[in-house]
C-alpha positions in Angstrom: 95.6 116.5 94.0 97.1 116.1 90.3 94.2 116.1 87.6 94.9 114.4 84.8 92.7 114.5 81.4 93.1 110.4 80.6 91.8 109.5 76.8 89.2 107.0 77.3 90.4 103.5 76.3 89.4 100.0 76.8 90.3 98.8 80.1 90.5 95.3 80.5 88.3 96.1 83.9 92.1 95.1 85.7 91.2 98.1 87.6 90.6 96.9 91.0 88.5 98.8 94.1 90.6 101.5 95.0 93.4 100.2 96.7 93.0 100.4 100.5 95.7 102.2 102.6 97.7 100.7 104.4 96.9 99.7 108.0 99.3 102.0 109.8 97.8 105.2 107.3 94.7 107.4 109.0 92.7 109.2 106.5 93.2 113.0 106.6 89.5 114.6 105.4 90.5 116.6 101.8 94.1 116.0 102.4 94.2 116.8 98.3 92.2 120.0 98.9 89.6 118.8 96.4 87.1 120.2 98.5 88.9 123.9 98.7 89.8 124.0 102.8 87.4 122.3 104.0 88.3 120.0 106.7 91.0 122.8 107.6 90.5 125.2 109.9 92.3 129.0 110.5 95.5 129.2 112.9 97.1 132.1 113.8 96.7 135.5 112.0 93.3 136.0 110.1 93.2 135.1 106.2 96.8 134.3 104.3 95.0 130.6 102.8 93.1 130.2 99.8 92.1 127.2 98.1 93.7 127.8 94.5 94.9 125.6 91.3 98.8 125.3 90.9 100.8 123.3 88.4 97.7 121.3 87.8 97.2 120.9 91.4 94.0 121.7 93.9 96.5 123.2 96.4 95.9 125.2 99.5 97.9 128.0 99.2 99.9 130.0 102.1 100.8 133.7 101.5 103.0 135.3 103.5 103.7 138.8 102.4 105.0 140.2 105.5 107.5 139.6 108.9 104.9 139.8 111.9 102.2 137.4 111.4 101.6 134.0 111.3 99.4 131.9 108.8 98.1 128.1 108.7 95.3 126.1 108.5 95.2 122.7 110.7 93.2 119.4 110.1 90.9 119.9 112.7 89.3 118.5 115.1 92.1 116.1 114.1 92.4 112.2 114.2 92.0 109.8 116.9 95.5 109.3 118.3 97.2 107.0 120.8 99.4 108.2 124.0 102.8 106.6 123.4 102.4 106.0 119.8 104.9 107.6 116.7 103.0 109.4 113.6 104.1 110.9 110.8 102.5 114.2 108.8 103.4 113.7 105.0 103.0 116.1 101.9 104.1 117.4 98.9 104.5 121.5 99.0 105.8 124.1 96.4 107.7 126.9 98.5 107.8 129.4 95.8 109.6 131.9 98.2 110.7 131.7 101.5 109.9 128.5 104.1 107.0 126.4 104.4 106.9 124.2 107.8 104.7 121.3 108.6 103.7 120.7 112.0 102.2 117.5 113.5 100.4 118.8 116.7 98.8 116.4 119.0 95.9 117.6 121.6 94.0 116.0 124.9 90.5 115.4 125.4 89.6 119.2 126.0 91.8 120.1 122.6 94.6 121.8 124.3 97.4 121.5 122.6 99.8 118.9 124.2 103.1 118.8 121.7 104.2 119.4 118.2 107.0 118.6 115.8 108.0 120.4 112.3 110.0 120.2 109.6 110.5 123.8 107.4 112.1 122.8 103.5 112.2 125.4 100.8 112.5 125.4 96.7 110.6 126.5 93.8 109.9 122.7 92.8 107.0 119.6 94.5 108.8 118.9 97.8 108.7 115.7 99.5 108.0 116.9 103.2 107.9 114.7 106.5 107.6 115.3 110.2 107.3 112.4 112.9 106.9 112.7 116.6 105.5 110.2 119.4 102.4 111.5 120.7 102.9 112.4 124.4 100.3 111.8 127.5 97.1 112.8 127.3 96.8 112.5 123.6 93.5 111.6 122.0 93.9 113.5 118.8 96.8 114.3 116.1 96.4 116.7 113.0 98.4 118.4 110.4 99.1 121.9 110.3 100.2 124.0 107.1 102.3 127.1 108.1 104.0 130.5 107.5 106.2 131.9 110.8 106.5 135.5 112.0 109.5 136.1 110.3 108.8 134.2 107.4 108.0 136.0 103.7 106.8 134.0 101.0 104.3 132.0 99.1 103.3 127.8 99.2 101.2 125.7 97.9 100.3 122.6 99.4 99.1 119.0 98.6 98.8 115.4 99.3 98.4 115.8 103.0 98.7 113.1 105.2 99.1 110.9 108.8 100.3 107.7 109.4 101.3 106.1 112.5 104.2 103.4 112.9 103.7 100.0 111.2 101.8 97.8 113.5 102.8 94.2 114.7 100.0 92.1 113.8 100.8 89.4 115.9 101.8 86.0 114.9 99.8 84.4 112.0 100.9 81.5 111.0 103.6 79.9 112.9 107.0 78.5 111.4 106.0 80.0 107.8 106.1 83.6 106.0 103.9 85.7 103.8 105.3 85.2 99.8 102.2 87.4 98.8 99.4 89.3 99.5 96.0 91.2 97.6 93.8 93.2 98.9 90.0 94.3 98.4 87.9 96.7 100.2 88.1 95.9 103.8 90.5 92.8 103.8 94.0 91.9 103.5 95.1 88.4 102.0 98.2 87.4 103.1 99.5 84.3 101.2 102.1 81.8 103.5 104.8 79.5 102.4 103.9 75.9 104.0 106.6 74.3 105.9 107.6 70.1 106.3 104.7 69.7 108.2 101.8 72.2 107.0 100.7 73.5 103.8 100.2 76.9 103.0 97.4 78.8 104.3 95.8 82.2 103.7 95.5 84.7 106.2 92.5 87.4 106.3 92.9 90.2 108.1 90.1 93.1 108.6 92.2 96.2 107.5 90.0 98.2 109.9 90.8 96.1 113.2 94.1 94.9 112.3 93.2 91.8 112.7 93.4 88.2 111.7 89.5 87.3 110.8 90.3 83.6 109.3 93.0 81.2 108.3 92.9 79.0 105.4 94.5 75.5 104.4 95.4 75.0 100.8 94.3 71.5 99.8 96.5 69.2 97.6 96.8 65.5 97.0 99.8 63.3 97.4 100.4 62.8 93.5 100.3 67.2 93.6 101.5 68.6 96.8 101.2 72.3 96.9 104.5 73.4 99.1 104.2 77.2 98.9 102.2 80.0 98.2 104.0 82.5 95.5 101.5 85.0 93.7 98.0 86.6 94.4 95.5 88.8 92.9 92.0 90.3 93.8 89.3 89.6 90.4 87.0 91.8 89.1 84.6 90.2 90.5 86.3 90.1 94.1 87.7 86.7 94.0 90.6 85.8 96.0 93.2 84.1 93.3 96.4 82.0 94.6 99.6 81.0 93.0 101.7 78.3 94.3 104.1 75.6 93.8 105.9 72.7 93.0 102.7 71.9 90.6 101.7 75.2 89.6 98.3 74.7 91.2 95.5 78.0 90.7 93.4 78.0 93.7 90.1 80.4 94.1 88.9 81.8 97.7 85.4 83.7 97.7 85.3 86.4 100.5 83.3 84.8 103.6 84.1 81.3 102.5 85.7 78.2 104.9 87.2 76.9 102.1 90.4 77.5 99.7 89.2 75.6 95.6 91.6 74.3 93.8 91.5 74.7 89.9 94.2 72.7 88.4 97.3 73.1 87.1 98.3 75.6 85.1 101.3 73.4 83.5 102.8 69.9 83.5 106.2 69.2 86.1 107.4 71.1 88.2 107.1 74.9 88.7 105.8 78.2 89.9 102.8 79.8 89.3 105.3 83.2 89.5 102.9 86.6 89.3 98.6 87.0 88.8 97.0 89.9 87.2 93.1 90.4 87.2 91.1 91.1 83.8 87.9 91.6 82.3 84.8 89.7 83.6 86.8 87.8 86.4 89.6 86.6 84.3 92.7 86.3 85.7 96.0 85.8 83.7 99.2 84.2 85.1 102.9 83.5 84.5 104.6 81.0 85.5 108.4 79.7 86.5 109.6 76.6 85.1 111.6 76.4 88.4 109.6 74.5 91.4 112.1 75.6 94.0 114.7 77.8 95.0 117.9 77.3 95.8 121.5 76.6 94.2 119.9 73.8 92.4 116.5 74.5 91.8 114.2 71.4 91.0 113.2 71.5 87.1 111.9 70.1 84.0 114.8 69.6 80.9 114.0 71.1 77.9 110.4 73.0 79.8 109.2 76.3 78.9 107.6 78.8 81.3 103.9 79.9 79.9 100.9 82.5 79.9 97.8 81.3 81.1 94.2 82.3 82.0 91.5 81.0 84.1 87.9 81.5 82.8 84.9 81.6 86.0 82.6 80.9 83.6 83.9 78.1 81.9 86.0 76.7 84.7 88.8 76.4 81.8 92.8 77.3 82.8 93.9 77.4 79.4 97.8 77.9 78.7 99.3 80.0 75.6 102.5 78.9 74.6 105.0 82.0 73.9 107.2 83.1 71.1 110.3 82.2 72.6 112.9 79.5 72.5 112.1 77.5 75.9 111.7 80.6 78.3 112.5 79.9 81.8 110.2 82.1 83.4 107.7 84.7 83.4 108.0 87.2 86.1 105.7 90.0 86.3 102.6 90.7 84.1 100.7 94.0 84.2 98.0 96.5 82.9 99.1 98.6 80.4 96.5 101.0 78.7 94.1 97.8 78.1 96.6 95.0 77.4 99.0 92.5 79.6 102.7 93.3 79.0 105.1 90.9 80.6 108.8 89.8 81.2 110.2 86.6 80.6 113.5 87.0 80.5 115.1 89.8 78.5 111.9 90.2 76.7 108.8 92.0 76.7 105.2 89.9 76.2 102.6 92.3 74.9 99.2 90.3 73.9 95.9 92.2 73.8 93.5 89.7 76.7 90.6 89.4 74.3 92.5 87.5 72.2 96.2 86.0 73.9 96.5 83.7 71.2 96.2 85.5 68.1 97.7 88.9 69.7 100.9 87.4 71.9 104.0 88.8 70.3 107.6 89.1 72.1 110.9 91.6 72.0 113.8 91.4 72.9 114.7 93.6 75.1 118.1 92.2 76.5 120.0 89.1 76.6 118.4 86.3 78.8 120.1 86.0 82.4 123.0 83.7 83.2 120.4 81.0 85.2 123.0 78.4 84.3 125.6 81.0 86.5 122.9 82.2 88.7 120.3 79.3 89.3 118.8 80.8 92.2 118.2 84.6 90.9 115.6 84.1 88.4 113.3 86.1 90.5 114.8 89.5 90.6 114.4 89.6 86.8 110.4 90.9 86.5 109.0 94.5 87.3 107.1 96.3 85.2 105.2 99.4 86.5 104.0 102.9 85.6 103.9 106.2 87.1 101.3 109.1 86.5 103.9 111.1 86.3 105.5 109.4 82.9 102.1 108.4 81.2 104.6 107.8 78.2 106.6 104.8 79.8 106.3 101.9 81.7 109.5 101.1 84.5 110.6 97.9 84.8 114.1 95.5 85.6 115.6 93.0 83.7 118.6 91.2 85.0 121.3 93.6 86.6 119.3 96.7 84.9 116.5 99.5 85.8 115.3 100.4 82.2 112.3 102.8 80.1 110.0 101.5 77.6 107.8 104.2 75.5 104.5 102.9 75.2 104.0 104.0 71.7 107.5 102.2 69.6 108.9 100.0 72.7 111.9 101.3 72.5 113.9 101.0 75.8 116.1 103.2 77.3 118.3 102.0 80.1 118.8 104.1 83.5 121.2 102.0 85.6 123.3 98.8 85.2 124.2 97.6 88.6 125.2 94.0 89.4 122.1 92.7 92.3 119.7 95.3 91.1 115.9 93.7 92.2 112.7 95.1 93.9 112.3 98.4 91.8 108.9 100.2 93.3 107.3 103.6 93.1 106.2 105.7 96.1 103.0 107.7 95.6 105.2 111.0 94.8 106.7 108.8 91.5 110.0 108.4 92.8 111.4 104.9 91.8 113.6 102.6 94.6 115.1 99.4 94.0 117.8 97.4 96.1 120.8 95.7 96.1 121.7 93.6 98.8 120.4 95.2 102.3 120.5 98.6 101.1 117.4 100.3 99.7 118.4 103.1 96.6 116.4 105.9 95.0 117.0 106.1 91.4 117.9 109.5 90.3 115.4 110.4 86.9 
């Protein structure tokens, strides 16, 4: 694993629990090596492993001096594992000489070994390593080997080792209606759904450990505010379930264990979207939201409205908006963390405010010229990301219209990495590799 020495700073408290893995993802004891090779046990030819720091990295490392032997270390006694089923061994690996293979072995009940798969890369640099294979019959365990062939000479130094197993069909939900967003906390999943002509939206739980749908939730509304859909979530501090929706840009609350979803007023007059949440300090949560209330060639909105910051106090019960320094912005599109204040986009600008103090603190630049909306009424939403990457501590990633762009935390000046007509959807794996798509087709920026 990466160590990083952080300066201390004043964290808003947006950090979260640790962000569950995924459903499909087993955990791999001291995958990271953190805890030297334990977890790991020898394969093949006696000694060649050592747990060792590279490139800032706890790494096990492989060394291979000679054609005739064989070195690894496996995950053993491995993870529970399904007959029938694909998995996938991931990691990162440093091959400074010669080939480094990862296997994905699976075993039976007695620990014989049933099957394998491998993939063997090479280069003095972090390589991004996969191998999948379907466990065959008989399987009741998979694990991940590290390993040096017979006729291999050379040296590696692995990291970040993982399993996962094929994404898993969860079953139907809700019926006639789709997931707009989802939060997480420690054990649960919080899957936010559109509502349809007949239904409003509702919020699916589901255990992350049974994969599973635990509860489902109806929004309320009223007939003077009808919530349609759902559109933005966000765990609290204080592990509060937080909902965006729209036409009325209505906040609702859901406490983990609770029947019942809480409305907590509107965040702003007419008609629009409460478009992204972010969690603060002492259960705050901060939103953006869309002057648009629906999507579409001709969007439903208010003349002459402009989009707004807000925040939602638990102890005071108060959603309170702060009106920003622009001419009549039409939307605010992503808001995130950023060494203890909320940056946003709204636009082609950047919001910065510190969350202690939004109104004194909110200032705005101008990044880029605002979106065409009056050309392109129903592509406001592929103009907000804003993330960051360990492995740039110096910048924060984001889009803006048609372009993938820098910002350096320190002046804001922004640096633009791609210009591409339908570019939305920019993401980071958990390598810091940046993907973003156009269309159908899913790209990997080249940094």
């Amino acid at each position: 694993m990466l160590r990083l020495a952080l300066p201390v700073v004043m964290v808003m408290a947006m950090t979260m629990a640790a962000a569950p893995a995924h459903a499909a993802d087993l955990r791999l004891p001291n995958g990271d090596f953190d805890d030297g090779l334990t977890g790991w046990s020898g394969s093949h030819s006696p000694g060649g492993v050592t747990a060792v720091t590279w490139e800032g990295r706890t790494t096990a490392r492989v060394s291979d001096t000679g054609t005739g032997a064989a070195y690894g270390r496996e995950s053993l006694p491995g993870l529970p594992a399904t007959a029938g089923t694909r998995y996938a061994a991931y990691a990162r690996v440093w091959a400074d000489s010669g080939t480094a293979d990862l296997y994905l072995r699976f075993r039976g009940s007695s620990g014989q070994l049933l099957g394998s798969a491998y993939t063997s890369v090479t280069g003095r640099r972090w390589n991004e390593v996969t191998t999948t294979g379907v466990a065959p019959a008989g399987t009741t365990t998979v694990s991940a080997l590290i390993y040096s062939g017979t006729a291999n000479v050379g040296t590696a130094y692995w990291d970040e080792v993982m399993i996962g197993k094929g994404a898993t069909d969860l079953g139907i939900q809700i019926e006639s209606s789709v997931p707009n967003a989802t939060t997480f906390d420690a054990t649960s999943a919080y899957a936010l759904y559109t509502g349809t002509n007949d239904t409003n939206p509702q919020l699916a739980v589901i255990d992350l450990a049974t994969e599973k749908v635990t509860r489902r939730l109806t929004l309320p509304d009223s007939a003077t505010t009808p919530t349609v859909g759902g559109w933005a979530a966000a765990t609290a501090t204080d592990g509060r379930i937080y909902l965006g929706t729209y036409p009325n840009s209505i906040l609702y609350r859901y406490v983990p264990g609770q029947t019942t979803v809480t409305g907590l007023g509107r965040a702003e007059g007419g008609y629009s979207f409460i478009w992204d949440l972010e969690p603060g300090a002492g259960g705050k949560v901060y939103g953006g939201t869309s002057t648009r209330g629906a999507l579409g060639v001709n969007p439903v909105y208010a003349p002459g409205a402009s989009a707004v910051i807000f925040s939602y106090d638990p102890v005071t019960g108060d959603v309170l908006p702060y009106p920003l320094p622009l001419t009549a912005p039409k939307a605010v599109t992503v808001l995130t963390e950023v060494d203890g204040q909320v940056w946003g986009l709204a636009g082609g600008s950047l919001l910065t405010f510190d969350p202690a103090r939004p109104s004194e603190t909110m200032a705005a630049k101008r990044l880029f010229a605002d979106p065409d909306y009056a050309a392109r009424q129903g592509s406001a939403w592929r103009d907000g990301v804003l993330l960051t990457v360990a492995r740039d501590p110096a910048h924060v990633y984001g889009t803006a219209g048609d372009q993938i762009f820098k910002i350096s935390k320190s002046a804001k000046a922004v640096t633009v990495l791609l210009t591409e007509p339908g570019v939305e959807g920019l993401t980071a794996d958990r390598f810091g590799n940046l993907y973003y798509k156009i269309n159908d087709r899913l790209h990997r920026l080249a940094t």
